[in-house]
C-alpha positions in Angstrom: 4.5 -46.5 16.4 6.9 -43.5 17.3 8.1 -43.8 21.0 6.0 -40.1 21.6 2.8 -41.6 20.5 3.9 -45.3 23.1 4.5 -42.7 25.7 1.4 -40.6 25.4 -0.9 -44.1 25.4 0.8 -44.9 28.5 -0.1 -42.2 30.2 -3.5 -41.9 29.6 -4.2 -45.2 30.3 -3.2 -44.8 33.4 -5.5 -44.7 36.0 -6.5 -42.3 38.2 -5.7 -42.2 41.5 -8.5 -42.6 44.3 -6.3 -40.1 46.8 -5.2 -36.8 46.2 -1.5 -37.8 47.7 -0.7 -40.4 45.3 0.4 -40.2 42.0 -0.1 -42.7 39.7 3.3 -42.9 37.5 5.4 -44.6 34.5 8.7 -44.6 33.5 10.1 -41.9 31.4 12.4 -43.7 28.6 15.9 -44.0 29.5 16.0 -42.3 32.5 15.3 -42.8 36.5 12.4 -40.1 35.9 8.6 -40.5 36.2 5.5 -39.3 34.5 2.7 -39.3 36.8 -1.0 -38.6 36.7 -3.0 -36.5 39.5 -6.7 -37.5 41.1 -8.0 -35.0 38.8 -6.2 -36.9 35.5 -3.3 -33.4 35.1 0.3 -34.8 34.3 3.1 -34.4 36.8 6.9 -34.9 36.1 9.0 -36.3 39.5 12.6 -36.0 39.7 14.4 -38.1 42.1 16.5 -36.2 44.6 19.5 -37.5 45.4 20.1 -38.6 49.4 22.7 -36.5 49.6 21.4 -33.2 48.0 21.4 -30.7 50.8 20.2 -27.7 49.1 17.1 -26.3 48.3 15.6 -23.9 45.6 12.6 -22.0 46.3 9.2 -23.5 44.9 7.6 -21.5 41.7 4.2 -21.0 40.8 2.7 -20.1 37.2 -0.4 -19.7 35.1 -0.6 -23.5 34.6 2.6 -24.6 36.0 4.2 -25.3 39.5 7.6 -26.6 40.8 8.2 -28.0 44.2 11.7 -28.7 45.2 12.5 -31.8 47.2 9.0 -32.9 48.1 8.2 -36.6 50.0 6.1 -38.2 47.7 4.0 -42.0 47.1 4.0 -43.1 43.9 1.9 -46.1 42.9 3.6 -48.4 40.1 2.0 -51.8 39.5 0.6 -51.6 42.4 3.1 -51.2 45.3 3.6 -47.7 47.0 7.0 -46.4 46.8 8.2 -43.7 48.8 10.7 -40.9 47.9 11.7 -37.2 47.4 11.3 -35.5 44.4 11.2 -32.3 42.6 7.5 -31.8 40.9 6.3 -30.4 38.0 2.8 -30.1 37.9 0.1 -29.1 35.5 -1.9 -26.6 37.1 -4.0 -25.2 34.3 -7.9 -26.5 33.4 -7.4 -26.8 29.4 -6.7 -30.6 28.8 -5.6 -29.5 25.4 -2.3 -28.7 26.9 -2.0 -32.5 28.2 -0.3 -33.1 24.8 2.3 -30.2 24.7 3.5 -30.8 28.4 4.0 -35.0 27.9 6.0 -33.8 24.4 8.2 -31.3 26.7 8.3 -33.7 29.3 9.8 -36.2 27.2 12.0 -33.9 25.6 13.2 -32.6 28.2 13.7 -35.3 30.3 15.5 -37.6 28.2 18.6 -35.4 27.8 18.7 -35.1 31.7 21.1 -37.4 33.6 19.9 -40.0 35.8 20.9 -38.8 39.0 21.3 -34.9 38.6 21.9 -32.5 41.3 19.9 -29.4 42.3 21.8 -27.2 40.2 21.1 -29.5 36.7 17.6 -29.7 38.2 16.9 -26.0 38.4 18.5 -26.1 35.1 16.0 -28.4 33.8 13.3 -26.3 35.3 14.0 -23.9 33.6 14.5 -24.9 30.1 10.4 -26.7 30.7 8.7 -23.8 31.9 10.6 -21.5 28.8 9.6 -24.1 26.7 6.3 -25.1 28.1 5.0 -21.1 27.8 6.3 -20.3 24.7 3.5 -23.1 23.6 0.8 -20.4 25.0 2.9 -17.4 22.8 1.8 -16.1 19.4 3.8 -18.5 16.3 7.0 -17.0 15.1 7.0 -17.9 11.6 4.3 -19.7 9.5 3.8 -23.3 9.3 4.8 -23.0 5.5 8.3 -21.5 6.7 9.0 -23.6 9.5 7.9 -27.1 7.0 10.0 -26.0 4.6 12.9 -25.3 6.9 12.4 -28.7 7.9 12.0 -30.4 4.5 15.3 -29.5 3.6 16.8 -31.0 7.0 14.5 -34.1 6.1 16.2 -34.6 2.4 19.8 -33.7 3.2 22.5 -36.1 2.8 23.2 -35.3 6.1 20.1 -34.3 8.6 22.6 -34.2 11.6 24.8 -31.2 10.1 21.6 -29.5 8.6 20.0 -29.5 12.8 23.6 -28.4 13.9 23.5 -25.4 11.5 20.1 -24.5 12.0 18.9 -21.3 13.5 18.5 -21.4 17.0 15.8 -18.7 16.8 13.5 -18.1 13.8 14.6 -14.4 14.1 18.2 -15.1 12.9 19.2 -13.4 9.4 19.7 -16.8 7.8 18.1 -20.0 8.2 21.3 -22.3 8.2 24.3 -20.8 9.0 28.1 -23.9 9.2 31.3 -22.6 9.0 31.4 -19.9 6.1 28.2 -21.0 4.4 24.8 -19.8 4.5 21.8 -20.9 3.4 18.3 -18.8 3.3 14.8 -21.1 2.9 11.8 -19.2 1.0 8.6 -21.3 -0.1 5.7 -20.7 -2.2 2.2 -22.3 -2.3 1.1 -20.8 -5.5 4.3 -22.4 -8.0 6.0 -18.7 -8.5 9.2 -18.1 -7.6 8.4 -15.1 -6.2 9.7 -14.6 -2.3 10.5 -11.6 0.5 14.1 -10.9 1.0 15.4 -8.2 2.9 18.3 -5.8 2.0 20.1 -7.6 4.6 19.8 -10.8 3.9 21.4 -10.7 0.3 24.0 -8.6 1.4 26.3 -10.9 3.1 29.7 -10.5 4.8 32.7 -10.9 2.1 34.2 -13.9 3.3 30.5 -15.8 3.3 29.2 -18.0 0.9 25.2 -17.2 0.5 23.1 -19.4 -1.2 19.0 -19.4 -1.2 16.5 -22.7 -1.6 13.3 -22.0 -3.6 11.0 -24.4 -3.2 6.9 -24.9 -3.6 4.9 -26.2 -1.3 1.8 -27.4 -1.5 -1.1 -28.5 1.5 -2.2 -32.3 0.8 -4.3 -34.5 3.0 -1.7 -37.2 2.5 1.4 -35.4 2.7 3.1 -34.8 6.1 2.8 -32.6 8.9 5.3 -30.3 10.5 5.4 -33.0 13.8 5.4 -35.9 11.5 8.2 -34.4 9.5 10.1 -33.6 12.4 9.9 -37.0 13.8 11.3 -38.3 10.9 14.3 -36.3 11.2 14.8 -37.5 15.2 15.1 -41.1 13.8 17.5 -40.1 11.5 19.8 -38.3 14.3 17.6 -40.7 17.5 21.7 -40.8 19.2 21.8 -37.6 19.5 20.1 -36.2 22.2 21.0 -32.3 22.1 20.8 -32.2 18.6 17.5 -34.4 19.1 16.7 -31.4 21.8 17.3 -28.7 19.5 15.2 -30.2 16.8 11.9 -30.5 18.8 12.8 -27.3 21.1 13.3 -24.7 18.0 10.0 -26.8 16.4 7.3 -26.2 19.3 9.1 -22.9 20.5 8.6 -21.4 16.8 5.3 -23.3 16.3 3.8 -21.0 19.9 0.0 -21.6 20.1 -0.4 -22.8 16.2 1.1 -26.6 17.7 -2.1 -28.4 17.7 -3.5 -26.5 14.8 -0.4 -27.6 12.7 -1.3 -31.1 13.2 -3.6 -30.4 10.6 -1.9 -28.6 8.3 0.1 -31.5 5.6 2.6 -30.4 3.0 3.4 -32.5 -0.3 7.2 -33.9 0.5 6.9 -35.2 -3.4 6.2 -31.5 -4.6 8.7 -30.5 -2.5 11.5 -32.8 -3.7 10.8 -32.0 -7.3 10.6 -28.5 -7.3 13.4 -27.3 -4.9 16.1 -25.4 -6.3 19.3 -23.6 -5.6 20.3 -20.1 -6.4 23.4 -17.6 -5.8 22.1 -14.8 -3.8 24.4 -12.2 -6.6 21.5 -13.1 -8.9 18.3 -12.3 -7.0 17.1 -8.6 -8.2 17.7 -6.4 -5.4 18.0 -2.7 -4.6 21.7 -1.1 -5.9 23.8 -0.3 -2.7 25.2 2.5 -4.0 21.9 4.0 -5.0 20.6 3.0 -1.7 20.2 5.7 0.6 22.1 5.7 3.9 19.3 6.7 6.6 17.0 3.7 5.1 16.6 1.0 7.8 14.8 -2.8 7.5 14.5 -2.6 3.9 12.1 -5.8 2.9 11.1 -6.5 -1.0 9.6 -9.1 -3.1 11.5 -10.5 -5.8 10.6 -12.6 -8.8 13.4 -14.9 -9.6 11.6 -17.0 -12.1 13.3 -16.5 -15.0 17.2 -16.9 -13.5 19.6 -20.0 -13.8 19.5 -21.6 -11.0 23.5 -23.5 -9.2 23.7 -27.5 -10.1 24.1 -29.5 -7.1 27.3 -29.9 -8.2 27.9 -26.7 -8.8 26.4 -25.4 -5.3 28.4 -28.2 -3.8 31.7 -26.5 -4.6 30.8 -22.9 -2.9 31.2 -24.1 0.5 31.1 -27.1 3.4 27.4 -26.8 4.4 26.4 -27.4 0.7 28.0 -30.8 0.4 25.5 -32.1 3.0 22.3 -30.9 0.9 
């Protein structure tokens, strides 16, 4: 069992408490912070404040959030009462469906923070939740296709912890993996056709870049994996890394927006996927002449069937620049 899915149980097994004061808490993994659990059964994460923290931050209030700085609070942990300020994040919203999401942030989040952090790290913290937490309620910024296929290739590299490193940091970026002077641009199909969008952009790269694009098919199968299952994979495979661990999950849910729960539901063939991926030089991939290209045309976008042309070797791809090696 994955540490989220120990964690989650936890939590709602915990009672509820009898008195609208109390919170009923565990421990969140590796750190001095708690997960609690409000009379009406909403999660709430408490950061201790340190003794000697003499500043304060003003409190904030959201659609289904709120923070309260440096607040005296009882906690109740196998049963004893303990006593203590803390900085509060609270679910404030009435869907219970967004339980899930907020414990995943919460963990997230709260692992990479330091045991004892001051107001400034705190605020810091704050921050990066509430970003996180509401781009959960925003409209998904790529497909589940894209972002699973993005991830597939992390998930089969020789190397997942250089593939998370290069990775976009926002699905908006020109290319999907971008280390050193390499590039690499992800396009899938469900319906076994090479056939993908490009835009003029995209295949025309800087001089001193090395562009290369994966085509790979993907397929939905009841036994294959999901986009959460598939990233959890890759978090073992890179588990001591904690901001490459935050990245992973943070570009993951932040892309996925309001299609998270939904995508738990949505499984990919990995076997398809591993059979069928392959490796082209972006020189080769039919595109619009730039000289016959006229200058006051902007966002050009085309589809392009690349069926019929020779795809790089592994060894050859390998040669063309650093990011490559790690495929």
């Amino acid at each position: 069992m994955m540490i989220n899915d120990i964690f989650f149980k936890k939590f709602y097994d915990l009672k509820k408490p009898e008195k609208l004061d109390i919170y009923n808490i565990i421990n969140i993994p590796a750190s001095k912070h708690k997960l609690g659990k409000k009379k009406n059964g909403a999660p709430v994460v408490l950061i201790p404040i340190l003794k000697t923290e003499k500043k304060t931050v003003a409190d904030i209030k959201l659609r289904n959030l709120s923070v309260f700085f440096n607040v005296l609070c009882k906690l109740s942990y196998k049963q004893r009462i303990i006593k203590g300020k803390y900085t509060i994040i609270e679910f404030t919203g009435s869907n219970s469906e967004l339980y899930d999401p907020f414990l995943r942030i919460a963990l997230l989040i709260m692992s990479s923070l330091s045991k004892e952090p001051n107001i400034k790290e705190i605020s810091q913290t704050v921050e990066k939740f509430i970003n996180l937490f509401e781009s959960i309620l925003a409209p998904p910024r790529k497909t589940v296709q894209g972002l699973w296929s993005e991830l597939f290739i992390i998930y089969q590299s020789k190397n997942p912890k250089i593939l998370v490193e290069a990775w976009h940091s926002i699905p908006e970026e020109k290319y999907d993996f971008s280390y050193k002077n390499s590039r690499l641009e992800v396009k899938s199909s469900s319906k076994r056709e090479r056939i993908h969008y490009f835009s003029f952009e995209q295949l025309d790269p800087p001089r001193e870049v090395n562009l290369a694009i994966a085509s790979v098919f993907v397929e939905r199968n009841s036994s294959g994996k999901n986009v959460v299952e598939i990233t959890n994979e890759i978090s073992k495979k890179i588990i001591k890394d904690k901001k490459l661990n935050e990245k992973l999950f943070t570009i993951t849910i932040s892309t996925l927006g309001n299609s998270f729960e939904e995508s738990k539901n949505i499984k990919f063939d990995p076997k398809l996927a591993a059979e069928t991926i392959k490796y082209y030089d972006y020189k080769k991939i039919p595109n619009i002449c730039k000289k016959h290209k006229p200058h006051e045309l902007r966002d050009i976008k085309f589809k392009s069937d690349i069926s019929a042309i020779k795809d790089i070797s592994k060894k050859d791809l390998m040669k063309k620049g650093q990011l490559f090696r790690y495929l």
